[in-house]
C-alpha positions in Angstrom: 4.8 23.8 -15.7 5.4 20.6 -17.7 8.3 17.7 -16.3 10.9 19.7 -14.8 14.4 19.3 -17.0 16.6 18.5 -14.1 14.5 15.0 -14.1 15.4 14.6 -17.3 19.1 14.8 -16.4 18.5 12.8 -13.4 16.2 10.0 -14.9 18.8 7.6 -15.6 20.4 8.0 -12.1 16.9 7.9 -10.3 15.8 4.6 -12.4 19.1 2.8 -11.2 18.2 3.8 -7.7 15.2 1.8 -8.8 16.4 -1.1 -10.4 19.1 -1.5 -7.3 15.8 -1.9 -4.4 14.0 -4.0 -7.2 17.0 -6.5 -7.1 17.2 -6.3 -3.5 13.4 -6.6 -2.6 12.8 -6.9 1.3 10.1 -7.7 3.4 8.0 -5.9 5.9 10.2 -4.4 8.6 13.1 -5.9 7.0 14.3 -2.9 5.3 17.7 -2.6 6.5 19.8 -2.8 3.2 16.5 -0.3 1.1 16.7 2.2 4.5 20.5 1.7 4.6 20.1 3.0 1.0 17.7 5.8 1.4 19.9 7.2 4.3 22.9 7.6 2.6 21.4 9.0 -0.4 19.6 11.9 1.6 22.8 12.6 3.5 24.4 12.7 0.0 22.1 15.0 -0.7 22.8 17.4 2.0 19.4 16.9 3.5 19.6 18.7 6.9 18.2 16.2 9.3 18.4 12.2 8.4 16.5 9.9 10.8 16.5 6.4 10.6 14.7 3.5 12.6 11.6 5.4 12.8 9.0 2.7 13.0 10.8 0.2 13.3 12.8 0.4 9.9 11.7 3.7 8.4 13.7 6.8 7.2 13.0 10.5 7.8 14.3 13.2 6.0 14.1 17.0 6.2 14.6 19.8 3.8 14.5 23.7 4.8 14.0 25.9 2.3 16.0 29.1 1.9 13.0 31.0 4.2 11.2 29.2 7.0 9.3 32.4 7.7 6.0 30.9 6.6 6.7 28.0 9.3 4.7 25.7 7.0 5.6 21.9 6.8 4.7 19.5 4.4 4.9 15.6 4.8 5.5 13.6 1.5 5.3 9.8 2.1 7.1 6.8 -0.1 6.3 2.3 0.8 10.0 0.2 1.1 8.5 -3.2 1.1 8.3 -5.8 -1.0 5.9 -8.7 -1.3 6.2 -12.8 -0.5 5.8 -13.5 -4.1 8.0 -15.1 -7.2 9.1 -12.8 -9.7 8.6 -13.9 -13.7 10.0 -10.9 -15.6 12.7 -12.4 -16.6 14.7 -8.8 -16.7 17.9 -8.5 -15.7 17.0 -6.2 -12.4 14.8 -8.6 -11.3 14.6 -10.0 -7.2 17.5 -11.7 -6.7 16.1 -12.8 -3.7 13.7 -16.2 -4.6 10.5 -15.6 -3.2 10.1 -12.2 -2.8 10.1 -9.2 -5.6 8.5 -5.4 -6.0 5.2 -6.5 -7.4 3.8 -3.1 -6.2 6.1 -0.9 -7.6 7.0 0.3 -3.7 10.7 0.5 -5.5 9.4 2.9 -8.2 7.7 5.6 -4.9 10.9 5.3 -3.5 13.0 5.7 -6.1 10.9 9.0 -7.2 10.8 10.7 -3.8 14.7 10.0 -3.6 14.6 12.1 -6.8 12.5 14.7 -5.7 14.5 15.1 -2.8 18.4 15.6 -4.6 16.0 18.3 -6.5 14.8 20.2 -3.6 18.2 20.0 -1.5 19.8 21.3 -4.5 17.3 24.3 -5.0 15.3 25.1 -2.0 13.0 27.4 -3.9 10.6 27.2 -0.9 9.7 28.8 2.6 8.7 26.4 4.9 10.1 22.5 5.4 9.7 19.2 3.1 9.6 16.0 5.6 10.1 12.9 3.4 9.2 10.1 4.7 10.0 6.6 3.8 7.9 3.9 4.8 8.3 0.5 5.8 5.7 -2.6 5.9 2.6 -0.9 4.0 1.5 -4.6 2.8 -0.6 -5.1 5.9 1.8 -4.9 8.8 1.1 -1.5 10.5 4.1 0.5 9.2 2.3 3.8 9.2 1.1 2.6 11.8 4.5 2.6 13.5 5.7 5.5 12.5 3.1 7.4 13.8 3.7 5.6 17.3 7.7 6.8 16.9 6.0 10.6 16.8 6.0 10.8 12.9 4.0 14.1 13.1 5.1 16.1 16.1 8.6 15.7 16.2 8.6 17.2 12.5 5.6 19.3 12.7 4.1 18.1 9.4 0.8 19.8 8.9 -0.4 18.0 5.7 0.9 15.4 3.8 0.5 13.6 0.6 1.4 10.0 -1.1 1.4 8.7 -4.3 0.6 4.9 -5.7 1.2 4.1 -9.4 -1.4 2.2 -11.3 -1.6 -0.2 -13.8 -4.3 0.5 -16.3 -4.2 4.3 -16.4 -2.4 5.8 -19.2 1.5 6.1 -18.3 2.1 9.5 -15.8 -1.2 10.5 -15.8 -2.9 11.0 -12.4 -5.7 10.4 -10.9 -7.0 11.7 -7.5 -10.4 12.4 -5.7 -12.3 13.9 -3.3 -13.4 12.0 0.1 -12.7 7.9 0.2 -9.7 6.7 -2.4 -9.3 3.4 -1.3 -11.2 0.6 1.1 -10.8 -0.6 4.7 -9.1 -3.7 4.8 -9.6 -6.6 7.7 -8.4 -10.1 7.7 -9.5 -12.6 8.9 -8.6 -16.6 9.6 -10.7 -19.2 10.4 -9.6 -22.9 11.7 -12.5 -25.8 11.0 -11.5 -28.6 13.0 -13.3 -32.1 12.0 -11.9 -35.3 12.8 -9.5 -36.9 10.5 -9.1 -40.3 9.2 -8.3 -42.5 6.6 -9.8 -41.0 2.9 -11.3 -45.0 2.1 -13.1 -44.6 5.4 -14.7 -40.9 5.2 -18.0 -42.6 7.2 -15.7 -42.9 9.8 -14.4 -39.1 9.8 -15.4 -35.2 10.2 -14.4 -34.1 7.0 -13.3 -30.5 7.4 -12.0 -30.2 4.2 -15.6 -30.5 2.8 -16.9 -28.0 5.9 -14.5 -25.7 4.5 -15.3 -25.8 1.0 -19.3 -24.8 1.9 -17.8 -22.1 4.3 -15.9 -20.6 1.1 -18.6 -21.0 -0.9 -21.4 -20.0 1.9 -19.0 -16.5 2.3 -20.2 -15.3 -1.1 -23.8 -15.1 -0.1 -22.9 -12.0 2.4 -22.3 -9.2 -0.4 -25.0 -11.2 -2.4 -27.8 -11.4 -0.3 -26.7 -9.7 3.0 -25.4 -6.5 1.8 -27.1 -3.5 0.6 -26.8 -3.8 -3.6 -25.5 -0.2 -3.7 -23.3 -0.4 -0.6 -19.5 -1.4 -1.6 -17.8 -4.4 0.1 -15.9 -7.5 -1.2 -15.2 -10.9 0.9 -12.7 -12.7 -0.8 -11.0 -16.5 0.8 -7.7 -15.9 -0.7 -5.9 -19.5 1.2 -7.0 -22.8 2.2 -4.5 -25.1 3.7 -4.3 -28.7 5.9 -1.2 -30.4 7.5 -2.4 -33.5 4.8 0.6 -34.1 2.6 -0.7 -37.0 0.9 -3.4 -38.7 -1.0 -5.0 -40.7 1.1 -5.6 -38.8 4.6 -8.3 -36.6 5.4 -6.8 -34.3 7.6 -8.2 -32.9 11.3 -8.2 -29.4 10.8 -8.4 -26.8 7.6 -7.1 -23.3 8.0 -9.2 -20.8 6.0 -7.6 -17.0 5.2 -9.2 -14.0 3.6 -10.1 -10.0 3.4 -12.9 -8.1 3.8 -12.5 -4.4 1.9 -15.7 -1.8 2.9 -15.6 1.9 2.9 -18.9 2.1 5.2 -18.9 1.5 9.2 -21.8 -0.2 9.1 -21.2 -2.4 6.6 -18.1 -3.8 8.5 -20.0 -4.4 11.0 -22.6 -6.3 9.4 -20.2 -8.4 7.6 -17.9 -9.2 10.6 -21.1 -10.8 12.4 -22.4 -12.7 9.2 -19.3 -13.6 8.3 -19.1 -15.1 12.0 -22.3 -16.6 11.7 -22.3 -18.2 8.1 -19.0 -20.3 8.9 -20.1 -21.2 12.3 -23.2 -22.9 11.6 -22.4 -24.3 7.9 -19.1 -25.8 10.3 -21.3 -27.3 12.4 -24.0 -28.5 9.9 -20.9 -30.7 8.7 -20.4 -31.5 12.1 -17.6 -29.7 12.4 -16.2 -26.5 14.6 -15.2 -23.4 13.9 -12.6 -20.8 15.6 -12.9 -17.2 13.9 -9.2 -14.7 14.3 -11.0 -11.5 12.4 -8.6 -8.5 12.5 -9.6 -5.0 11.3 -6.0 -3.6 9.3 -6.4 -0.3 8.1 -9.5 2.3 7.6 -10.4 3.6 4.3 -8.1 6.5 2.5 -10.0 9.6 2.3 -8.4 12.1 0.8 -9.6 15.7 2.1 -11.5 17.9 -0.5 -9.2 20.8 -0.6 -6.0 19.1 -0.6 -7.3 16.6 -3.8 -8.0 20.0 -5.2 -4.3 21.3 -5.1 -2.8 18.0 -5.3 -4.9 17.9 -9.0 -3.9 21.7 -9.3 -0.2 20.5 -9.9 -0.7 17.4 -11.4 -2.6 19.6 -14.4 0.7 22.0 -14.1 2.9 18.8 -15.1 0.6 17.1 -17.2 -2.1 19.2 -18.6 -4.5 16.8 -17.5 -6.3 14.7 -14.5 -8.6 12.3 -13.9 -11.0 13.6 -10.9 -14.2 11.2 -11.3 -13.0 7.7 -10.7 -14.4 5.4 -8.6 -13.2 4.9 -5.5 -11.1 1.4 -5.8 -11.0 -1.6 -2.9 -7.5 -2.4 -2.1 -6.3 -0.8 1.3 -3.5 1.4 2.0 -2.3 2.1 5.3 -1.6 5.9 4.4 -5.2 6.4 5.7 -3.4 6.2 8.7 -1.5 9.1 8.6 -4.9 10.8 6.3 -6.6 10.4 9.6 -4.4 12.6 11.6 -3.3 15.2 9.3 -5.3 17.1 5.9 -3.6 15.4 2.6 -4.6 13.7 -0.1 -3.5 10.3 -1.9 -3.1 10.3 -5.6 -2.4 7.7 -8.5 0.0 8.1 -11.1 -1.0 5.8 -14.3 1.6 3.2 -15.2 0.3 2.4 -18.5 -0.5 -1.4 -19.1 1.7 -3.4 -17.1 0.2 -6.2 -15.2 -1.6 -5.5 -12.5 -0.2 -4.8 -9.0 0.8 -8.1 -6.4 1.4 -10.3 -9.8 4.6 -12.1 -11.2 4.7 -10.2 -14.2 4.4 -6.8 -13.0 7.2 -3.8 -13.2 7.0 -0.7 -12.2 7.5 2.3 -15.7 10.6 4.5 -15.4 9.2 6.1 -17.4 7.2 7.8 -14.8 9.9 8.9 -12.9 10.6 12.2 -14.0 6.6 13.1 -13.6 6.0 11.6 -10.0 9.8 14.1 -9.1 8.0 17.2 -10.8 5.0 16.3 -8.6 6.6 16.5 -5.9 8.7 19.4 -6.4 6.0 21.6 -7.6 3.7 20.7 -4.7 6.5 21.9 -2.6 7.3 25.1 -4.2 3.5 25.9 -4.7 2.3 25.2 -1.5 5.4 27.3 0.3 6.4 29.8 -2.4 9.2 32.0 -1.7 8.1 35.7 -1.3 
């Protein structure tokens, strides 16, 4: 069926919901005001079981349908946070909060699985339970992660579960989903080169780490180059180099080094973590300097299992007519692998046209997807538990 009319009615309500977490953007696992929210919305809604603090700062909510005889529970999942970073839009719902804004669109998944949920509560056209879950600290602080530790899947008894991630450069509300690995494993990792400083008129006289540091960066570039298999996927990426040096004329003792590495194969991560060891220790020292590695695996890669991408594209062609199945599998990380590795689901993307691109400025999340991300979810709920 095409974008339910009830969205229609609701899109202008839904898209404030929106607008209202975009002004207020918070943190990882400082959701309190978007949870605070979410809660009172779902209890609004006459949801029949709201749970809050589950990991830390997420919500839970529950729907029964008007049979339960089928005793089949399905998990939908939505991000909170925001991201450290300066909003430019300019718009008038933009972060009033300097520093921080919704440059992932986390306030648009939230916003729509609010608005699938007033749907369901008001129509419960399905035999089993909905669990919605709303998620804090997806931007690489363990927030699936958490809730899973709070009992996410067995105190609800979800069975399977799905998310959903807009994304710029598809065409506005279409989706795109696919079997086996979605998205890449993510690590981190930080690395301190410690010289010895001195005064910059005297470098003879110094370590420089600063210059150990810039052939580290550089050096890192040679592992998916010349280490890694050509047709093996993996990026290595320094995304921060920083000193305690304030001023001109000071080299400093110590540079601090951060970055990611993104893989979908075992082996591969493995590979890299010791090269990547390796590389920075010995170019370190060939400047005479040391180097201390913190390397941190995050999340494992999103693999969506076969038969749910099939129904989750089923009902995406119901809304839309269309979906894209052959995509490449893309590199940033998304901690819903998490809950993908304990229960059968699938993780799909929903085009938002040609916005800029996620984690910038500049970016906003379309409204105009809201009413086709709610008669996603609503039609994956009624198909997958139909009433009899």
């Amino acid at each position: 069926m095409p974008t339910r009319n009830r969205f229609a009615e609701l899109h202008a309500e839904i898209a404030g919901w929106r607008r209202d977490i975009h002004s207020h953007p918070e943190l990882r696992f400082e959701e309190h005001r978007t949870a605070k929210l979410v809660a009172d919305l779902l209890t609004k809604f006459g949801c029949d079981e709201v749970a809050t603090g589950i990991g830390q700062t997420g919500v839970v909510g529950v729907i029964h349908g008007r049979a339960r005889g089928s005793g089949k529970v399905i998990g939908f999942r939505a991000d909170m946070d925001a991201l450290p970073i300066p909003e430019t839009t300019g718009l008038p719902h933009a972060s009033t909060r300097p520093g921080i804004m919704h440059a992932c669109g986390h306030d648009g998944h939230t916003a729509m699985l609010l608005g699938a949920a007033k749907y369901l509560a008001e129509t419960r056209n399905f035999d089993g339970s909905v669990v919605l879950i709303f998620q804090p600290a997806e931007e690489g602080s363990g927030g699936a992660r958490a809730m899973l530790e709070d009992g996410l899947i067995d105190r609800w008894g979800i069975q399977e579960i799905y998310g959903m991630h807009n994304w710029p450069g598809i065409a506005a509300s279409k989706f795109a989903v696919r079997n086996g690995p979605q998205m890449a494993a993510t690590a981190f990792f930080e690395m301190t080169i410690k010289g010895q400083g001195g005064h910059a008129a005297l470098p003879h006289k110094t370590v420089d780490a600063t210059v150990a540091a810039a052939h580290v960066v550089v050096a890192l570039q040679t592992i998916a180059a010349r280490n890694v298999d050509p047709l093996k996927t993996v990026v290595v990426s320094t995304c921060g180099l920083r000193s305690d040096s304030n001023t001109f004329n000071v080299i400093p003792d110590e540079i601090t080094l951060r970055g990611t590495v993104r893989y979908f194969d075992s082996e591969v991560h493995e590979l890299v973590q010791k090269r990547l060891y390796e590389i920075a220790k010995l170019t370190a020292q060939a400047h005479g300097a040391e180097m201390h590695l913190e390397y941190t695996p995050r999340v494992p890669p999103t693999i969506n299992d076969p038969v749910a991408a099939e129904r989750a594209a089923e009902v995406a062609r119901a809304i839309t007519g269309d979906v894209i199945r052959d995509f490449d599998p893309v590199m940033p990380g998304e901690d819903f692998s998490e809950m993908l590795a304990v229960r059968p689901g699938a993780y799909l993307f929903i085009g938002n046209g040609d916005s800029a691109a996620l984690h910038n400025p500049a970016y906003e999340f379309n409204d105009d997807l809201i009413p086709v991300g709610c008669s996603w979810y609503a039609e994956m709920a009624e198909r997958r538990m139909p009433l009899k």
